[in-house]
N, C-alpha and C positions, 0 to 999 in steps of 0.2 A: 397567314395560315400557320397555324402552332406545330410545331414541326413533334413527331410520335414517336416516342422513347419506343426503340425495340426491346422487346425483352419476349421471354417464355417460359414454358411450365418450369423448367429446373430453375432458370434466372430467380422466378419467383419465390421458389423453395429457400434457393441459397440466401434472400433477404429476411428469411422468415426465421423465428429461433432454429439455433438448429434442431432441437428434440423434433421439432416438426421432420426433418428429412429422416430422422431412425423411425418414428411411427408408420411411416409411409414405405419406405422399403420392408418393415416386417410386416405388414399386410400386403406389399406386391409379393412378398415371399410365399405368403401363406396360402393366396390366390393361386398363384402359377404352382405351387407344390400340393394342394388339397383340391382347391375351388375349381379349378380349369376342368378335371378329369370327371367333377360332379354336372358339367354344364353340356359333355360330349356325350353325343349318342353311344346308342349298348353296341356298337360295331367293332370290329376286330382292329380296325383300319385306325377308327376314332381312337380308340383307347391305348393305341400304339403312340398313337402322337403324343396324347394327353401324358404317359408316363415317360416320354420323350422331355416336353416340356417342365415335367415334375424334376425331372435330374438335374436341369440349368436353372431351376429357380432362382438358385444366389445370383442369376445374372442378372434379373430382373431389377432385385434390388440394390446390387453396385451404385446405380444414377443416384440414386436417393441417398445410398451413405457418401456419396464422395463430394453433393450438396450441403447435406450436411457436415461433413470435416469442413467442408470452404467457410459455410456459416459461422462453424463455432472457431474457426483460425480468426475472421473478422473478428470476432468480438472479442476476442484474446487481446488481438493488436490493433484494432483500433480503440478499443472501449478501457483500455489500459490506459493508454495516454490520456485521455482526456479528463476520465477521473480523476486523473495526479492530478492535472492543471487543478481542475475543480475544488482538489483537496487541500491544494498548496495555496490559491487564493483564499479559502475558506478560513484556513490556518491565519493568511498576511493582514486580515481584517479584521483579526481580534483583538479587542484592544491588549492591552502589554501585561497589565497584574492578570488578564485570563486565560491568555499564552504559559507565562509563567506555572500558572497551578496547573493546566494541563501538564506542562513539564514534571514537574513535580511527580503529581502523582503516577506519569510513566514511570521516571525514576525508582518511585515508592516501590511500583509492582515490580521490579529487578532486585531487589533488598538493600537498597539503601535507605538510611535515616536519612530524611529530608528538612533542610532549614531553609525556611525562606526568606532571605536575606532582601532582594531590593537595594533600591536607596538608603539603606542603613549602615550597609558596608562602609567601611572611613573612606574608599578611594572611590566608591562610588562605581564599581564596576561589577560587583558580584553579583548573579540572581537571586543564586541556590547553593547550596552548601551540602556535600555528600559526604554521608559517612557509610561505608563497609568493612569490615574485616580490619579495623584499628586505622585505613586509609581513607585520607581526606583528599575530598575531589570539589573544586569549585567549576561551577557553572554560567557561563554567561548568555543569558536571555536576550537582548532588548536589542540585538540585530535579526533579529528573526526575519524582521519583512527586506533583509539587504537580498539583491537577487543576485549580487556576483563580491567576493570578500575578496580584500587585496592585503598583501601580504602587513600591510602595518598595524590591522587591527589585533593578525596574529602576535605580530614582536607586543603588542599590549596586551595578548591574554599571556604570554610567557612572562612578563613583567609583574602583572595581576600574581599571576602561581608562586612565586616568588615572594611577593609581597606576605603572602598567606599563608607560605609557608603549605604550602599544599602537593600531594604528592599526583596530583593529575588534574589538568585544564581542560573544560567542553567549552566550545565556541557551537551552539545552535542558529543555522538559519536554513532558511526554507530557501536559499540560492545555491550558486556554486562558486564554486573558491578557486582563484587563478594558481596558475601553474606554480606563480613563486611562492603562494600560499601554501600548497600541499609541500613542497619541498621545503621549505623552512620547519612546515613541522614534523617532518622525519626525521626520525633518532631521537626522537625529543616528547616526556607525555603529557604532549596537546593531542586530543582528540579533536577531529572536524569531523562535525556533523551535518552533512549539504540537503539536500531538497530531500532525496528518494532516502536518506537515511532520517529521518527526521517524521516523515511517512512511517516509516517501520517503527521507530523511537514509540512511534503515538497511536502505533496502532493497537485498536482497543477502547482507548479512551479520545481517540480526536473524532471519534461520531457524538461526543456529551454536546448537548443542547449549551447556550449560553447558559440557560435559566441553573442549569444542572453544575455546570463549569463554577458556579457561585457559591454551589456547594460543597467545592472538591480543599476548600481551604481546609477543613476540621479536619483533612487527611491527610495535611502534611504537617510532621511534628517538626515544632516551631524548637529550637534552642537545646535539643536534648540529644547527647551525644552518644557513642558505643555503648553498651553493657548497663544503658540506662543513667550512666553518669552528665550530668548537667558540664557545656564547656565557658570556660572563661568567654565575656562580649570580647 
């Protein structure tokens, strides 16, 4: 015998969008403060009550907002988490030159001139190349899908910055970065970018289709530096 979920009329509510429980308490409102005193007889008695009941309306509908607040708390914190997840695997299964121009063209919308570097770079470690306000910031892509970064990959993006002569280093992945990770790079400009910041990095542009992602190259300017000046390869 299939054993019978308990539940009830607010249970219900509370599963239901919330706007469902604000709709329902402003017509238990509207009942108990207009409708009720139209349904009592023309009596002195009746009509005593009925304006009785007219005063406490808001009581009526408390049940229905406070359903409602539960509904819409659910979907806050549950329907948050699960989106990341959704968002962050969405993000880990693209392949790597599609990742990249996403990046990019986040960058782009922040006012940086974007080079997309790749495997062209001499050491092989660059993505992206940033230029703002006369400062050069390189970019490293192609950990994206790592889910936890350990501190060596960091002493390689400080290596990398160095190497480039670069006044700040992005490590991008869609994980999180161990403790000696974050502490190696304090006091130091390496930026890490983890899962939930990565999220925000792209939002905007990480809802682009593949189809659309293919088109986002012609929007990152390829080799051209500040104030319009072409830089040395």
């Amino acid at each position: 015998m299939l054993e019978r979920r308990k539940s009830g009329f607010l249970a219900t509510i509370t599963d239901a969008p919330w706007w469902v429980g604000i709709v329902l308490a402003l017509i238990a409102y509207l009942v108990m403060r207009f409708g009720f005193a139209a349904l009592m007889p023309p009596s002195r008695t009746a009509q005593a009550v009925a304006e009785g009941m007219a005063q406490i309306a808001w009581v009526f509908a408390l049940p229905f907002l406070f359903a409602a607040l539960v509904s819409l708390l659910r979907r806050v914190f549950r329907g948050r988490p699960r989106e990341r997840r959704s968002s962050l695997v969405a993000l880990r299964v693209l392949p790597r030159h599609r990742f990249e121009l996403l990046a990019g063209e986040a960058f782009g919308r922040l006012g940086y001139v974007v080079e997309a570097r790749g495997s062209r770079a001499p050491d092989g470690e660059v993505d992206l190349e940033l230029w703002r306000d006369g400062r050069k910031s390189v970019v490293v892509c192609r950990h994206w899908q790592e889910r936890r970064v350990g501190i060596s990959l960091i002493r390689e993006l400080q290596e990398v910055m160095k190497y480039e002569r670069a006044d700040e280093a992005i490590f991008l992945s869609s994980g999180q970065y161990t403790h000696d990770a974050w502490q190696f790079a304090q006091g130091k400009p390496l930026r890490l970018i983890d899962g939930d910041g990565l999220l925000s990095l792209l939002a905007g542009v990480r809802d682009v289709t593949l189809a659309e992602a293919g088109h986002l190259q012609s929007r990152v300017e390829p080799r051209i530096g500040p104030a319009g000046h072409d830089r040395q390869s």
